[in-house]
N, C-alpha and C positions, 0 to 999 in steps of 0.2 A: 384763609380765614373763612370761606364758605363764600356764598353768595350774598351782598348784602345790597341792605331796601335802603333808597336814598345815597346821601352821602355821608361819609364820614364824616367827623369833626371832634378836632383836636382842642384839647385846654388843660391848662395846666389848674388843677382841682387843690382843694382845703391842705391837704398835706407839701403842697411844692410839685406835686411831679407830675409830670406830663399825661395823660390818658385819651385814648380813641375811643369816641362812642360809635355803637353800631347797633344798625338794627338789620337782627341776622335772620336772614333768610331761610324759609321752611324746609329747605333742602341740605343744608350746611352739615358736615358732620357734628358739628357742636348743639345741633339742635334733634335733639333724638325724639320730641313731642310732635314735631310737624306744625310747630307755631311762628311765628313771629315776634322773638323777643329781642329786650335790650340789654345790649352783651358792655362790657368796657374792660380795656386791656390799655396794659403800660404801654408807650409808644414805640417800641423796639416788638412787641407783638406778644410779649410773655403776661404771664398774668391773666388771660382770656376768663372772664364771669360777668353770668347774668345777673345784672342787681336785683329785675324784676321777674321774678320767677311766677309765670301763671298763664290758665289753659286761654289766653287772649291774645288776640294781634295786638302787638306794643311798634308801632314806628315813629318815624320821622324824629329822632331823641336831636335836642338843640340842649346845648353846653348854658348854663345863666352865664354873663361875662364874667362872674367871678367865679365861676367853675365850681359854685355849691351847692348848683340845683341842678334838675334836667328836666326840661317839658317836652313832651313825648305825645303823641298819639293813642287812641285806645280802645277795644273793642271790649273791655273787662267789663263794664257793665251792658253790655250786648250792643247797646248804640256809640256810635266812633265817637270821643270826646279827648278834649286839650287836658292832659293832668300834670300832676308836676311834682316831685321827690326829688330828696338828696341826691346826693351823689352816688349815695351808698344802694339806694334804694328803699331809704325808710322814710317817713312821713309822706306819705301819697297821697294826695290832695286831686280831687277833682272843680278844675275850673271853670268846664261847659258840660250845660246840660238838655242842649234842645236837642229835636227828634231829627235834627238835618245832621248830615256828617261834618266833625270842623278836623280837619286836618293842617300837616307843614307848619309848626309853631315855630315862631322867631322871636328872641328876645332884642328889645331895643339894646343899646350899646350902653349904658346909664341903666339897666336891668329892670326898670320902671313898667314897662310897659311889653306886652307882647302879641304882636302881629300874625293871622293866621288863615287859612282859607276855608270857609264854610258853604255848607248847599244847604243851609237853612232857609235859603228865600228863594230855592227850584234850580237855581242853577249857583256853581260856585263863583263869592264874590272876594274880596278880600276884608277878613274884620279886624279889628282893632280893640282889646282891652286891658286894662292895667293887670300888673304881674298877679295879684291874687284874685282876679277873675273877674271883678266889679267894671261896670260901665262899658258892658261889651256894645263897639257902634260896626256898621260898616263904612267903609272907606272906599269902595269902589258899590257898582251898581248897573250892571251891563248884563244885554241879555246872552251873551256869549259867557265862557270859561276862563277865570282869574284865579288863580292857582300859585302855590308855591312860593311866598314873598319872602324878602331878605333886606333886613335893616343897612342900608352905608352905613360906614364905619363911623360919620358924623354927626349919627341920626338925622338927618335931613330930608332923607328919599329914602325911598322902597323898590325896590325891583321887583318884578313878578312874572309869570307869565301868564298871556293869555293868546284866544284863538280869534279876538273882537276884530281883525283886520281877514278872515279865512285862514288863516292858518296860526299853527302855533307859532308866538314871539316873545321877545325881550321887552319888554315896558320897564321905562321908571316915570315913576310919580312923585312928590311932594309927601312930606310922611306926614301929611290931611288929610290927602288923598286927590288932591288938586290937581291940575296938570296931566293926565298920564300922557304919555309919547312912547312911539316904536323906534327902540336905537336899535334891532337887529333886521329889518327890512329885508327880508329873502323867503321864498315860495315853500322853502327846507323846512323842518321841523328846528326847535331853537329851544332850550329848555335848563331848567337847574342855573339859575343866573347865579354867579360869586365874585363879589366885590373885591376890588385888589384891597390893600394894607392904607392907602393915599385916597380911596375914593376917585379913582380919577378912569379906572377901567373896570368894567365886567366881562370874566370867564363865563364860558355857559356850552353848553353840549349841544351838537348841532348833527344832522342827519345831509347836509345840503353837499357832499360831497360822495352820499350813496352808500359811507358810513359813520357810524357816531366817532367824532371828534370833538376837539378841547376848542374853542376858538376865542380869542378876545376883542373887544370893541370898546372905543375911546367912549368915555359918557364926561358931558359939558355940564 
């Protein structure tokens, strides 16, 4: 499938059937522009297409929970912004528009809301706005790196990462943004956190054994 940015992520879209979104990598045979676009293919790997066809970096594509949207990353109007289109790729909507980068869009679980990390305010913090753009806050506010967050399954907490401790880690917070804490406590690099199906563990990619590994951790 090439090399791709981020991770997958599977749902099952408007018609019933399953689909992988990817955001595929400038080197991929499938990407013959040398861009970064967002590809979706049937889960068995057939069917491979770009919805978003253009000369832009398109990443970080997150599935809406009911699988009829995608919000996505973007350099089309030259500065990185949160947008968001069908499934298909048609009604493209731009949700942010400041001069900072807002990247890693997540949608809450209830599709209401989506959570996302911006260097609008000098360093990246994590923000918080409702799904069609309005009432964008931050939720975090640290002079270190908050990156990358991911809604629990029961909307309640937010995972993310940041480097506020020296190095890169696993946080969760309160999905206000109250509380945060380090559930991955190790010197290692710790990153891409994913909540099990129960809320009751996070997956996350970890460098702390010399190479990148899968590892999971009880979260309370």
């Amino acid at each position: 499938l090439g090399r791709n940015i981020g991770k997958p992520v599977i749902a099952q879209v408007a018609d019933g059937d399953w689909r992988v979104l990817l955001g595929n990598g400038p080197e991929s045979a499938a990407n013959t522009a040398n861009l970064i676009t967002i590809d979706v293919i049937d889960a068995d790997g057939a069917n491979r297409k770009t919805v978003l066809p253009h000369k832009a970096f398109d990443e970080a594509p997150r599935w809406s929970p009911d699988g009829k949207l995608i919000a996505l990353a973007s350099t089309r109007d030259k500065n990185q912004d949160i947008w968001v289109c069908d499934a298909d790729g048609k009604d493209l909507k731009r949700l942010t528009s400041d001069l900072g980068p807002d990247n890693g869009p997540t949608w809450s679980p209830d599709g209401k809301q989506i959570a996302f990390c911006s260097g609008r305010s000098g360093n990246f913090d994590i923000w918080l706005m409702n799904a069609d753009g309005s009432n964008q806050r931050s939720l975090t506010n640290h002079p270190k790196m908050d990156y990358w967050p991911v809604w629990s399954p029961d909307g309640k907490r937010i995972a993310f990462t940041s480097n506020r401790d020296g190095n890169y880690e696993i946080y969760v917070m309160n999905a206000d943004g109250s509380e945060p804490r380090n559930v991955s406590h190790h010197p290692g690099v710790d990153n891409f956190a994913t909540w099990s199906p129960e809320g009751r563990r996070l997956a996350f990619i970890t460098n702390r054994a010399g190479t990148y590994d899968v590892m999971v951790v009880d979260v309370k």
